[in-house]
Each structure stands twice: as C-alpha cells, then as structure tokens.
C-alpha positions as CSV (number, residue, x, y, z in Angstrom):
1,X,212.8,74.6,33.6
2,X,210.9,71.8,35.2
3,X,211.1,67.7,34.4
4,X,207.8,65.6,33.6
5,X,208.1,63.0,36.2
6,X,206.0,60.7,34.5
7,X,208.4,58.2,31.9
8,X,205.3,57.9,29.9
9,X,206.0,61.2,28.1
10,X,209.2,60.8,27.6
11,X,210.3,60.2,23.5
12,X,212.5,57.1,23.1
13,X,215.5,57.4,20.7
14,X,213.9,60.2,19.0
15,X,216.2,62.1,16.7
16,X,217.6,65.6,17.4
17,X,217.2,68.3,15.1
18,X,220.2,70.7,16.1
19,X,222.9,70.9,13.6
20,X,225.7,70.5,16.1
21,X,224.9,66.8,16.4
22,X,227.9,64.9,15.4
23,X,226.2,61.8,13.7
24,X,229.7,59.8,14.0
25,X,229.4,60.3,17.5
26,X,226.4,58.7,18.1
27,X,225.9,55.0,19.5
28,X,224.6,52.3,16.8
29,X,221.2,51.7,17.3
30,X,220.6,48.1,16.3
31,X,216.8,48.8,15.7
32,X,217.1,51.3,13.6
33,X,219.8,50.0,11.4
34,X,217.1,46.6,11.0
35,X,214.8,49.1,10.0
36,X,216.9,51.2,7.6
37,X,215.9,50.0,4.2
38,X,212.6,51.8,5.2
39,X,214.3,55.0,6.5
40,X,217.1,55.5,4.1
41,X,214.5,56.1,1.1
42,X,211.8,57.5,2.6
43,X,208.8,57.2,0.2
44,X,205.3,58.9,0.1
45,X,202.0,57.3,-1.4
46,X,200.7,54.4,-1.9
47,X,204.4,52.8,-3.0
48,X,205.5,54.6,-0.3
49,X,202.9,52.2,1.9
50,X,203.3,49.5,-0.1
51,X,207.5,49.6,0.8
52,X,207.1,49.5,3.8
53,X,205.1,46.6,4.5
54,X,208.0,44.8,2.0
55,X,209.3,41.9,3.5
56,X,208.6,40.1,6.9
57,X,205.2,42.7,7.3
58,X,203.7,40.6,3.7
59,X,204.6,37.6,5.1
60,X,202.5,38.1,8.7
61,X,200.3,39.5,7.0
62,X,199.6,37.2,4.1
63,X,199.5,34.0,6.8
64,X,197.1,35.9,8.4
65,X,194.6,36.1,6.3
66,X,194.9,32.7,5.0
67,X,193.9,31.8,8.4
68,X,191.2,34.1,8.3
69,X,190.0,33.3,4.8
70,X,190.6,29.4,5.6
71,X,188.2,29.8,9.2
72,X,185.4,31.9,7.7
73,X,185.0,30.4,4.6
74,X,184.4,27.0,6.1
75,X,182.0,29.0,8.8
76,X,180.1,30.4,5.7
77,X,180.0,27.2,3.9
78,X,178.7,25.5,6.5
79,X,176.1,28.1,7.6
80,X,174.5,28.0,3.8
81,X,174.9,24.5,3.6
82,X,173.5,23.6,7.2
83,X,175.6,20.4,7.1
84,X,178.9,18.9,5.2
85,X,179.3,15.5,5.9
86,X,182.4,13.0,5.2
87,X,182.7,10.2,2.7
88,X,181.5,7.0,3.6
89,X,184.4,6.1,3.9
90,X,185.7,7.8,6.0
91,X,183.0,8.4,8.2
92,X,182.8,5.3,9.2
93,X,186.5,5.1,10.3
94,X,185.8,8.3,12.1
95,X,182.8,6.7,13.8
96,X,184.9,3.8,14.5
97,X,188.0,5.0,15.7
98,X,187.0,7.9,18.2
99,X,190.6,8.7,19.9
100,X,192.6,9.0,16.9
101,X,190.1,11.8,15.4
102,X,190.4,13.2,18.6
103,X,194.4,13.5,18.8
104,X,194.5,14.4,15.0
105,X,191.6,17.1,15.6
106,X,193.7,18.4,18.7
107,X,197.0,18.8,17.3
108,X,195.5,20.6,14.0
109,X,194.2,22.9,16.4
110,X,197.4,23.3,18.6
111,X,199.6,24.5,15.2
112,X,197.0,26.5,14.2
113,X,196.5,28.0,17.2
114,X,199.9,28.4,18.1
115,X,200.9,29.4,14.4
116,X,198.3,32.3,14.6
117,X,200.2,33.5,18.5
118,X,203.5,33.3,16.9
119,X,202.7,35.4,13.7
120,X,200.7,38.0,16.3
121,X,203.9,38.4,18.3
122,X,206.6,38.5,15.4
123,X,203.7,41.3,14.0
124,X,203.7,43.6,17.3
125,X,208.0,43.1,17.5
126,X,208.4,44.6,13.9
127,X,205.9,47.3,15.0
128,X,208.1,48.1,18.0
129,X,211.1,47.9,16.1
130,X,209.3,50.4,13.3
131,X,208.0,52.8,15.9
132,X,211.3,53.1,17.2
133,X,212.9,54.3,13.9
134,X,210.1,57.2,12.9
135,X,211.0,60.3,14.2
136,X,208.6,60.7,16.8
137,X,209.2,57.7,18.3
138,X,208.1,55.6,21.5
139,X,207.0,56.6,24.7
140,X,208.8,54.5,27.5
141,X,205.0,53.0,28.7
142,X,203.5,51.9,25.3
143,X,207.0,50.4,24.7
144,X,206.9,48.0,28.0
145,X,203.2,47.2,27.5
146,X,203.6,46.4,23.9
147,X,206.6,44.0,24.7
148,X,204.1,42.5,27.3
149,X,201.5,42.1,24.6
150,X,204.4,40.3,22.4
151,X,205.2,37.8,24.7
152,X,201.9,37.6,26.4
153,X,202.3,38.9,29.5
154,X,199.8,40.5,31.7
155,X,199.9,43.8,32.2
156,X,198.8,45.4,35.6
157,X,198.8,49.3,35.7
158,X,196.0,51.1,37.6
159,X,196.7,54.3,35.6
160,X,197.2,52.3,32.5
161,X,194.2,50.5,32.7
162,X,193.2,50.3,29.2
163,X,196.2,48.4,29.0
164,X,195.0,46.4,31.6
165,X,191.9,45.8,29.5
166,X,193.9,44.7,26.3
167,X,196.1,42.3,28.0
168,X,193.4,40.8,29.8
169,X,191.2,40.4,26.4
170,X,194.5,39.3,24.7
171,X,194.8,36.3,26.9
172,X,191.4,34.9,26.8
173,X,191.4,34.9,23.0
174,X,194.7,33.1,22.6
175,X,193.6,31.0,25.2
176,X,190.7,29.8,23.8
177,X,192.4,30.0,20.3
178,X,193.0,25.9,21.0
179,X,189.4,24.9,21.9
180,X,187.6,26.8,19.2
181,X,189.8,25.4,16.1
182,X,189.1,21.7,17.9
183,X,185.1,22.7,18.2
184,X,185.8,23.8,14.1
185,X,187.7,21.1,13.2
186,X,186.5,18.0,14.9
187,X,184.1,16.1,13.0
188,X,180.6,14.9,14.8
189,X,177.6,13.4,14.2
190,X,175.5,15.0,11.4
191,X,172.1,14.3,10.7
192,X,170.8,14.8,6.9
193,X,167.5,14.9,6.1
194,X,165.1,14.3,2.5
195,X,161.8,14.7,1.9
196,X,159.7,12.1,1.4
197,X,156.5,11.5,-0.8
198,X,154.5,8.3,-1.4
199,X,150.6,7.1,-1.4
200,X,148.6,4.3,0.6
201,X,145.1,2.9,0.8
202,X,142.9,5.3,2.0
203,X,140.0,3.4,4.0
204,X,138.2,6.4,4.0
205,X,138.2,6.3,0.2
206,X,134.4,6.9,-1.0
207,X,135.6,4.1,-4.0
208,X,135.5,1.4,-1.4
209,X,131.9,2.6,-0.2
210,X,131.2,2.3,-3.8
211,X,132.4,-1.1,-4.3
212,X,130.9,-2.2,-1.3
213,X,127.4,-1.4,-2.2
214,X,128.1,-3.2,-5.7
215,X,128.8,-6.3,-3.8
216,X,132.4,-6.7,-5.4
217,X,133.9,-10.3,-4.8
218,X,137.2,-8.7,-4.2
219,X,136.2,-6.2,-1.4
220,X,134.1,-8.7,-0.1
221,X,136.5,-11.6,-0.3
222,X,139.4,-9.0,1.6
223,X,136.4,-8.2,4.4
224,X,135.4,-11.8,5.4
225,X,138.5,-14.1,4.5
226,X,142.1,-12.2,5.2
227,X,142.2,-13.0,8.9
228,X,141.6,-17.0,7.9
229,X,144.6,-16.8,5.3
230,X,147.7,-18.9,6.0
231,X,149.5,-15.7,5.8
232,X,147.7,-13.9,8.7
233,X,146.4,-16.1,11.1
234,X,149.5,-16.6,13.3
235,X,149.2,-12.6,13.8
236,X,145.6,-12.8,15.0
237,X,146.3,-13.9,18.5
238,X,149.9,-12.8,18.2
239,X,149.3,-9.1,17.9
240,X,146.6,-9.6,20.7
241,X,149.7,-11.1,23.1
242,X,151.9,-8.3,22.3
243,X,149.6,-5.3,23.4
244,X,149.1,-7.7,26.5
245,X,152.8,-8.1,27.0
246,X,153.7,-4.4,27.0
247,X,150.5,-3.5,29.3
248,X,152.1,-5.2,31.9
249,X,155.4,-4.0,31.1
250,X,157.4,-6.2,29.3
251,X,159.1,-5.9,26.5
252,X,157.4,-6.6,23.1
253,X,157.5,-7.1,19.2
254,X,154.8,-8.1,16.2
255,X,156.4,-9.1,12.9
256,X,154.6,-8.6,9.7
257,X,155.3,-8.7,6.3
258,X,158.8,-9.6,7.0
259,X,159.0,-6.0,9.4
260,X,158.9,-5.8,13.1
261,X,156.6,-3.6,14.6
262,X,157.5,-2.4,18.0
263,X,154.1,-3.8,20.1
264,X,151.5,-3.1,17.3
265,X,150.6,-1.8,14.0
266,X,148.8,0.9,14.6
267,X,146.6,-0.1,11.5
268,X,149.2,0.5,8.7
269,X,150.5,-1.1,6.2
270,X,154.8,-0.7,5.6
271,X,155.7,2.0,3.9
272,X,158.4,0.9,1.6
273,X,160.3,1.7,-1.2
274,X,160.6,-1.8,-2.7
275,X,157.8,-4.3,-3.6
276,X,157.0,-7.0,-0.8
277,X,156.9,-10.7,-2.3
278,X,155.7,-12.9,0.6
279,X,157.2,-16.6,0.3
280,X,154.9,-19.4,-0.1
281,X,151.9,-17.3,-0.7
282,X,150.9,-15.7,-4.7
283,X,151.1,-12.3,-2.7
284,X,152.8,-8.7,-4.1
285,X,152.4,-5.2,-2.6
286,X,153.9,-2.4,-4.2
287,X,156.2,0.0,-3.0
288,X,154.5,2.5,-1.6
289,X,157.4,5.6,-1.1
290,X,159.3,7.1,-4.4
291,X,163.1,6.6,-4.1
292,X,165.3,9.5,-3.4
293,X,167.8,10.7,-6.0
294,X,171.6,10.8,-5.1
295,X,170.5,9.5,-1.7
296,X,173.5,9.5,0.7
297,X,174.7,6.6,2.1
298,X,175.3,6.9,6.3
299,X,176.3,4.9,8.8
300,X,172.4,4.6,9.8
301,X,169.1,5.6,8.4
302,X,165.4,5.9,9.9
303,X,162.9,7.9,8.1
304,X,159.2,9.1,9.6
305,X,156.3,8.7,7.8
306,X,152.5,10.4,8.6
307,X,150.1,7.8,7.9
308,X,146.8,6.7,8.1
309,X,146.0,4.3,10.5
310,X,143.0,2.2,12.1
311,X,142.1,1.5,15.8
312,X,139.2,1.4,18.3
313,X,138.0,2.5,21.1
314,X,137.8,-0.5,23.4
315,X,136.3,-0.4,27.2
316,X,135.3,-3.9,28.8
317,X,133.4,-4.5,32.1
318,X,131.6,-7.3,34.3
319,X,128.1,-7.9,33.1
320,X,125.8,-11.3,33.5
321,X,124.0,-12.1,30.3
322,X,121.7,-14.6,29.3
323,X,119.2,-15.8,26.7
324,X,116.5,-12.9,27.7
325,X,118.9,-10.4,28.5
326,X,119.4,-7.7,25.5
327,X,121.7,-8.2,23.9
328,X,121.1,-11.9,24.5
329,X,123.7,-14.7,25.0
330,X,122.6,-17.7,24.1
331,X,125.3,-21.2,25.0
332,X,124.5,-24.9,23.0
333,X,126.3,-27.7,23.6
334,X,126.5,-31.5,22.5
335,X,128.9,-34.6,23.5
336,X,129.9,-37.5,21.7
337,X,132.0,-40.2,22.0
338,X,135.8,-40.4,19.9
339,X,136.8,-43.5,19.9
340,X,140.2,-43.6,17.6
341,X,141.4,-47.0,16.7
342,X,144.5,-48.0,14.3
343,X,144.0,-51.5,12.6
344,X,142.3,-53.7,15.2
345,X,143.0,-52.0,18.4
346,X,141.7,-49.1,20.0
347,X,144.2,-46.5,20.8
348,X,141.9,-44.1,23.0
349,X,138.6,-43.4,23.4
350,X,137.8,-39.7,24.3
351,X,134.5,-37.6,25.0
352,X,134.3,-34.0,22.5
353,X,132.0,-31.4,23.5
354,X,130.6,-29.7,20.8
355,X,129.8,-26.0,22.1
356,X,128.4,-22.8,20.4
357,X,127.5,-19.4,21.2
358,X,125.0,-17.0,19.7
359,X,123.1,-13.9,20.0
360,X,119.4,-12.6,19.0
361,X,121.3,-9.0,17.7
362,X,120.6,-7.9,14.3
363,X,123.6,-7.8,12.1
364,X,124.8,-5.6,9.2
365,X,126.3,-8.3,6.9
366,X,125.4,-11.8,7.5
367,X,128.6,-12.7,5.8
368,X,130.7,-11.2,8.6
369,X,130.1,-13.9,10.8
370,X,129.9,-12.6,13.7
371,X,127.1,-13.8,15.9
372,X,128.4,-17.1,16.0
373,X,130.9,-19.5,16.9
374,X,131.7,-23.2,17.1
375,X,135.0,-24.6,18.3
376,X,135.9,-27.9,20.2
377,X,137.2,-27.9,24.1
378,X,137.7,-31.0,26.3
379,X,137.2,-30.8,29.8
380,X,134.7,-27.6,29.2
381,X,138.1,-24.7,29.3
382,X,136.8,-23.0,26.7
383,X,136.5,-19.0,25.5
384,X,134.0,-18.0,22.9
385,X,132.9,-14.8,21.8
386,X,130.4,-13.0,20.0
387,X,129.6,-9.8,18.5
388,X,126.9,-7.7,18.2
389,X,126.6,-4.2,16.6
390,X,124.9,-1.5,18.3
391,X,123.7,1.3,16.3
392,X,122.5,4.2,18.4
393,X,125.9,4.1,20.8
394,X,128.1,3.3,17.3
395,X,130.1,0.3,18.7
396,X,130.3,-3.3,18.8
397,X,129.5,-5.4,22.1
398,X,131.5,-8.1,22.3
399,X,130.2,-10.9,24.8
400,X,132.8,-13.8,26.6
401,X,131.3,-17.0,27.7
402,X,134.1,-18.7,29.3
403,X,134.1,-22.2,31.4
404,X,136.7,-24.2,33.5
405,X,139.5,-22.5,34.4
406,X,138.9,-19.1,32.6
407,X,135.6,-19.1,34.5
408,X,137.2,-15.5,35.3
409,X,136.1,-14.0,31.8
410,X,132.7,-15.8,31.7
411,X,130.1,-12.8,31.7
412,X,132.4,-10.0,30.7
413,X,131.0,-7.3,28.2
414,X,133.5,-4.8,25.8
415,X,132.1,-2.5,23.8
416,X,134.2,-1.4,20.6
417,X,134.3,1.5,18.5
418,X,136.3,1.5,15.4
419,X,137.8,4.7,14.2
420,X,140.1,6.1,12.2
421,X,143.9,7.5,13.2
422,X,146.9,9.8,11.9
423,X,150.1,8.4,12.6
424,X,153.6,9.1,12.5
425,X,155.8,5.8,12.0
426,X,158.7,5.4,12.5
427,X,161.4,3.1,10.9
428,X,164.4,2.9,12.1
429,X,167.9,1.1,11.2
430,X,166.6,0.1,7.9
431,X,170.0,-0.7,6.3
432,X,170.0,-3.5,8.6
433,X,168.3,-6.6,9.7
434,X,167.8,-5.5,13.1
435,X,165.3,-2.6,11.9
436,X,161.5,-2.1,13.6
437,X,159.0,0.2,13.6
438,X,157.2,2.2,16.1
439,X,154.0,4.3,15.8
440,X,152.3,7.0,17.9
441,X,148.4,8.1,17.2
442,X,148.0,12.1,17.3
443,X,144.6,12.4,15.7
444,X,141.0,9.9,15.4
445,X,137.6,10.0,13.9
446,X,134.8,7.2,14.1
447,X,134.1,5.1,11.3
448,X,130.9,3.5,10.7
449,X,130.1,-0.1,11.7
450,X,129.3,-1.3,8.5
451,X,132.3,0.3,6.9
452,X,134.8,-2.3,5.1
453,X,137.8,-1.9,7.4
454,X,134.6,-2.1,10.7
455,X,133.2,-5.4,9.7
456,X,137.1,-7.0,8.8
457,X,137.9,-5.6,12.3
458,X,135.7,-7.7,14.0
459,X,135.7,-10.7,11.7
460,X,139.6,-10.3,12.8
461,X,138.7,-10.2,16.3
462,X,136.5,-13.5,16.2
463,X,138.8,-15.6,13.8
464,X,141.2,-14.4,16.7
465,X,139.3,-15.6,19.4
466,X,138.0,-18.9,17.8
467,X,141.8,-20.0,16.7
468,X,143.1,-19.4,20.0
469,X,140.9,-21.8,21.3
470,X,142.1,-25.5,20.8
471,X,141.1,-28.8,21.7
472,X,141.7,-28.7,24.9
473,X,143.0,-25.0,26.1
474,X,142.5,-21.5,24.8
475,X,145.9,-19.7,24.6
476,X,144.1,-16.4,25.1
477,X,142.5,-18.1,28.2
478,X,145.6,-19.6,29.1
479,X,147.8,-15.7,29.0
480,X,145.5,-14.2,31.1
481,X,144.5,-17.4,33.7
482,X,148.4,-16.6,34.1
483,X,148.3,-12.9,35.0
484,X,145.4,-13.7,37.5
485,X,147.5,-16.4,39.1
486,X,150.0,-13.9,39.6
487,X,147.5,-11.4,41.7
488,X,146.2,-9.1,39.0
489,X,142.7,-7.8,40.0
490,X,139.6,-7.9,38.4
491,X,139.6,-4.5,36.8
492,X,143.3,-5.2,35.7
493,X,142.0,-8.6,34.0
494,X,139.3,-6.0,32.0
495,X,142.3,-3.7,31.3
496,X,143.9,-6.7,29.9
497,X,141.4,-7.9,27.4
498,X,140.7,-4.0,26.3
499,X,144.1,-4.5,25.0
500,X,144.2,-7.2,23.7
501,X,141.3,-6.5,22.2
502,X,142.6,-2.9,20.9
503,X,146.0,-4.8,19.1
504,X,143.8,-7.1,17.5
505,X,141.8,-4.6,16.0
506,X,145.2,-2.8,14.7
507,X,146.4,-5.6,12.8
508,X,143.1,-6.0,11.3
509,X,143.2,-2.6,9.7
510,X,146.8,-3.6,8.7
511,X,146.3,-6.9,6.9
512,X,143.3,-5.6,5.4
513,X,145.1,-3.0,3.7
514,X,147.2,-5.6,2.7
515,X,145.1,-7.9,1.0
516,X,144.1,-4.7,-0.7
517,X,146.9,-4.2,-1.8
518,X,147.7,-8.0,-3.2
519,X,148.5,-7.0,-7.2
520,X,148.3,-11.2,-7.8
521,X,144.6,-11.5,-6.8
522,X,142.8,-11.2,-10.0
523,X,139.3,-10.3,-7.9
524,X,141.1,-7.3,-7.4
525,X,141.3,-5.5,-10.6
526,X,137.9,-3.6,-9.6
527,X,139.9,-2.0,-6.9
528,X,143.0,-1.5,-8.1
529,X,140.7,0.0,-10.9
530,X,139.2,2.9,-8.3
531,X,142.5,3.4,-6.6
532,X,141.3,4.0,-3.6
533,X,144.6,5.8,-2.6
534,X,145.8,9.0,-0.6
535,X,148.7,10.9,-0.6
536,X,151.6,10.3,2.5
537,X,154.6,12.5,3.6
538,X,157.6,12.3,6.1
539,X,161.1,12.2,6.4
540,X,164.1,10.7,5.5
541,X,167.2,11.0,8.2
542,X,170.8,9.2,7.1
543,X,173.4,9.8,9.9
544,X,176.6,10.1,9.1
545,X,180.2,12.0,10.9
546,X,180.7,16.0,9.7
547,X,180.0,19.6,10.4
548,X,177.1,21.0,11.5
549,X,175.7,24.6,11.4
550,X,175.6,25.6,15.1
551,X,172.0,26.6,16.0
C-alpha cells in the first residue's frame, strides 16, 4: 500500500468506523465538543437546517443583512428618487462646517466597515469549527487557506491558485469596504430642480400691430415717451457705457428695475414671481412666473428662464456726408449772448451756441422724432445724431456730426437692424441681495422698421444720444475721446460705438416692455385688454447638501 504525498487529501479528525475504537481512549477534541449541540441530536429537514444555524450562525447572519438591507435600500431610494437632500437646517451646518462631516462621515464608515470584516471572519471560524465536526471532515489545504481567509491573510499557492484568486479578491473588497461607505455616507452638494411656467409681452404679438394702426394713445405714448421718463433716462446712456465697458474688457453691470443685469438686458423684461412697485414713480408690473408649491428652501437658488428678447444688428463705418449727399446731413447753428446777473450785478456773461442736425430722409412716424435734434454745447464739443430709415436694405442709418474734441466721430455712418432674439436668462443668487442676471442670444429674426418695439428702439437711441450731451461736454463723447487717448484705432473706435449702440438698443426693448406692462397707466387698458402675451419656460435650481444618484 502506497501513501498520497500530497496533505491536501488527507481527512482531518475524521471519525473511524471500526468497532474496536475505544471512544474513552480518544483525546478531547475542543472543536468538536463547541460544536456538540449540533452533533449530539442530529436532525434532518428543514428543523434539522434551521438547528443548526441556532445561535452565533443567526446572529452573523442577521447583522449581515441588516447591513445589506440598510446599504441597498438607501442605493434604491436614491436611484428612484435621483436626490435626498438634508433639512435646512442642517444643511447649512453641513455646508458650514466641512471637517467635522468629514470625521463623522469617516468614522461611520470605519465601524461599518470594520463591523462587516469582523462578522465575515467570526462567520468563516464557525464554518471551520463546523466542518471539523461532520464526518467527512477537512482537508489539511482548505483548512490553512480558510484560516487565511479568517484573518485576512494572503494566500500564495501556485497549485492552489484559485485560492490565490479568492484571497486576492478578498482583500480588495475589505479594503475598499472604508472608502465606499464614506462615498455612501458623506453628504455633498445636491442640485434640485422645478419646472417653471410663466407669460411675458410678446412684441411679436399681432394685437400690438392692431393697436398700432388704431393710433392707441397708450401704445403710442409707450413708443415715443418711455426713454424721456424719470424712470429710464439714467439707463439710456448707462446701458450704452456698460456694453462699452465690457468690449474692452472690463468688468460691467446695468441695474434695472431694482435687478442687476450682468452688461445688458438682452431686451427682456425680469421674470419674477412678485409684482415690481417702483418708488417714486405710479408704476406696477406684475409677476410674471407662477410660484412653486412646497418649494424647497437651499442654501442658494438660480433658476433659467427662455425668453423673448430684442436686439440689432449694428455695423458702423467712416463716411463724409453732407447736405447733397443721400441720405443727407444737414448742420444749423445760432449764437447768442447769456448774460446772468443776480440783483444789480452781473455774475457772468457767456456765449450759447444753439446747434441742430437734420436729414431730407422720409420717415415712418413723424412722432418718432428722429430726424432731428437740438441740444446746447459751449465751446462747439458737441455729438448729435440722426436717424433715417432705409427701406430696401431694412435698417436704420444713423449719422454723427461731432465737433471739438470728438472731431473723431464727426462723419461716421451705422446702420441698424432691429430684430427679434430667444434667450435664456439667467438669475442667480436670488435669495440674496447680491443676485444678477446674465443672458445669452441663441436664436433672431428681423423685425420691421415701423414695428412698435423698431421705432421705441431708436427714439431710445436718440433721447440717449441727445441726454448725454450737456452744456458743455457730451459724456458719450467724453468715454470714447478717452479710449482714443489711450491708443485705440480707428476701426476699434467704430467697434466701440456698434456697442454702444447695440446696448442701447437692448434696454430699449426692455423698458418698453415695461411701460407695457405698467398696470397704473390708465391709457393702457386697451392693451392690457388684447394681452398681447406669450407663454415662457425654464428652470428652477435650489442647492442644498445630500445624496445624489451617481450618473
């Protein structure tokens, strides 16, 4: 007879069958007597099962799968919900407190983690010590290895490779055990998002056309007078400046109706979901966006809206024009003496030139005041402007006659074609006083010159021009004489009255939405009346702390 060499095959402790055995004689066995409430009575069945997992075996077992059931069911709560996020509360002292959460997160995940090792090993030790106590017992080689599994060890056997393999994979998941229950656990920023539904003055709307060709006071009062309200005429050169200012690249910011626009308007009116009440003037606009129910409340919130906005086309160059040129530019001027005297004596005595420019061009509205201008200027720095609509090519040409010191601008031709725009605005921070708004143009299409929002563009654009000219300077003059002192060229001077030009033209569309819009104007029943209104979408974003459904 002939011995295996190989220990593998060998039976541990297994029992002998022969009756000569003298069980007195036998050494105690320490594992099998542990296990002999499941060897003395051996049972068959399901109790039989059930009997033998009695005791420590339940209790692995049952914190097992509360581990399990307490991981996954959070997974698959998360992954229907997308999102759970934290009280207020609490997120805020989560947000504010960044390396406590962290600890807290870390050594949740370290008892877990370790809790989940400890019942593994305690469940492959009763195994052993089971194994050991059936008759057929335990070969010498699963019996090493499995203690190596117990205590996590590695286990390095070429012809017990698959061993090898287990071990291996053993000790990656228990080592990552600690970093995936602090990726679970750990709360971080959580974005929730809610539709958002709302209308806005569509200047599109055939209702306006309508009114228009009636000749309503209301739509005519909002076309010819908004950009010479109180209210507006401070943005008329600033909107102008701020386009300017973020050309060249600085910074820049336009406030209107109590919000702050990042550079321009874009031609829209707020979208808000309370009424604006305007101090000092009898002016109301009403919300325009439907509140959310059961809105959340976050640390921050922004929300997106598409809108309609309004714009042009603008494109200036270097042209010499004169009374027979076409179009034609035609210059008047008087002088007269000022002399101003308080009581008996004369306090100064000063010399006002009375100037004016015109042009032969046909106009579509005589109201709209735009081929000519009148404005005072000492010392002949002046900038004056006039408009003329061109009907085959679809645009405006706006002519510059400019003296003194902004001799620069004198003869200098932009053409301007109104149109139409989609775009997405966005409002940020607007739980707090620091919030603006920002919008980007996707989409156009031209509008026609004689349109509403057409002619209150450029009745904007020369009740712009004409207020920043003052007695004695023009502060639109005056910005640009500075960028040309600084070097700028000639074609970045043209660049730099296109865009000033362009945000001047934006805020038009936006205050003349907004005079629109003015519920207290009683001329404005008639259009109220039409509601000349379309329909507006986007989205509402409230950031808070809390789980998020990896993607």
């Amino acid at each position: 007879m002939s011995l295996d060499p190989g220990y593998n095959s060998i039976p541990l402790l297994q029992r002998s069958t022969t009756s000569s055995e003298d069980p007195l004689s036998a050494p105690p066995n320490p594992i099998e007597s542990e296990a002999r409430e499941s060897t003395v009575r051996p049972r068959s069945g399901v109790i039989g099962f059930i009997s033998r997992l009695w005791g420590w075996p339940i209790i692995i077992i049952s914190c097992q799968l509360w581990l399990q059931t307490l991981t996954w069911g959070f997974v698959a709560v998360l992954s229907s919900r997308g999102v759970i996020f934290l009280p207020h509360t609490s997120a805020v002292w989560v947000a504010n407190h960044p390396r406590p959460v962290t600890l807290i997160s870390t050594l949740m995940s370290t008892v877990f983690a370790a809790g989940s090792s400890h019942l593994f090993s305690v469940g492959l030790r009763r195994a052993i010590a089971f194994s050991l106590t059936q008759p057929t017992g335990m070969t010498l080689g699963a019996l090493s290895s499995t203690i190596s599994l117990a205590s996590r060890g590695f286990i390095f056997r070429r012809r017990q490779w698959k061993w090898s393999l287990v071990s291996i994979a053993l000790l990656l998941l228990t080592g990552i055990q600690t970093s995936g229950w602090t990726t679970l656990i750990h709360p971080v920023p959580v974005v929730l998002e809610e539709p958002l539904h709302g209308t806005e003055l569509d200047l599109a709307s055939s209702a306006l056309g309508t009114l228009q060709e009636t000749g309503d006071p209301g739509l005519k009062y909002c076309i010819h007078a908004t950009s010479q309200l109180p209210l507006f005429t401070v943005g008329d050169t600033d909107s102008g400046h701020a386009t300017i200012k973020a050309d060249i690249g600085m910074p820049a910011s336009f406030d209107f109706l109590d919000q702050t626009f990042n550079v321009s308007t874009g031609g829209i009116l707020p979208a808000t979901f309370d009424d604006v009440v305007l101090f000092g003037e009898p002016t109301k606009i009403l919300a325009t966006l439907q509140d959310i129910p059961d809105l959340t409340i976050g640390l921050s919130s922004n929300y997106s809206v598409t809108q309609q906005g309004f714009s042009a086309d603008v494109s200036c160059r270097a042209q010499t024009l004169s009374n027979s040129t076409r179009p034609s530019l035609i210059i008047s001027s008087h002088s007269e003496d000022w002399n101003y005297t308080f009581g008996t004596q004369l306090n100064f005595s000063r010399t006002i030139t009375w100037l004016g420019v015109a042009s032969n061009c046909s106009i579509p509205d005589p109201e709209s005041r735009v081929n000519t201008q009148w404005t005072i200027a000492a010392g002949l720095d002046y900038v004056l402007m006039v408009a003329c609509p061109e009907l085959t090519t679809k645009n405006y040409t706006l002519m510059f006659a400019a003296s003194g010191k902004y001799e620069f601008m004198n003869a200098t031709v932009c053409t301007l074609a109104p149109k139409l725009t989609t775009v997405t605005a966005y409002y940020s921070n607007v739980n707090s006083s620091s919030r603006t708004i920002s919008t980007t143009t996707h989409a156009s299409q031209p509008m026609a010159l004689d349109s509403p929002a057409a002619l209150s563009a450029i009745s904007t654009v020369s009740t712009a021009v004409f207020l920043a000219q003052g007695a004695e300077r023009s502060v639109l003059g005056d910005e640009l004489y500075s960028l040309k002192v600084k070097g700028n060229s000639t074609e970045d001077m043209l660049r730099n009255i296109e865009e000033y030009i362009r945000g001047v033209t934006e805020y038009s569309g936006s205050i003349f939405r907004a005079c629109l819009s003015n519920v207290t104007n009683p001329n404005l029943a008639e259009v109220m009346a039409a509601n000349p209104t379309s329909q507006i979408n986007g989205t509402y974003s409230t950031y808070t702390m809390g789980w998020e459904r990896l993607p």
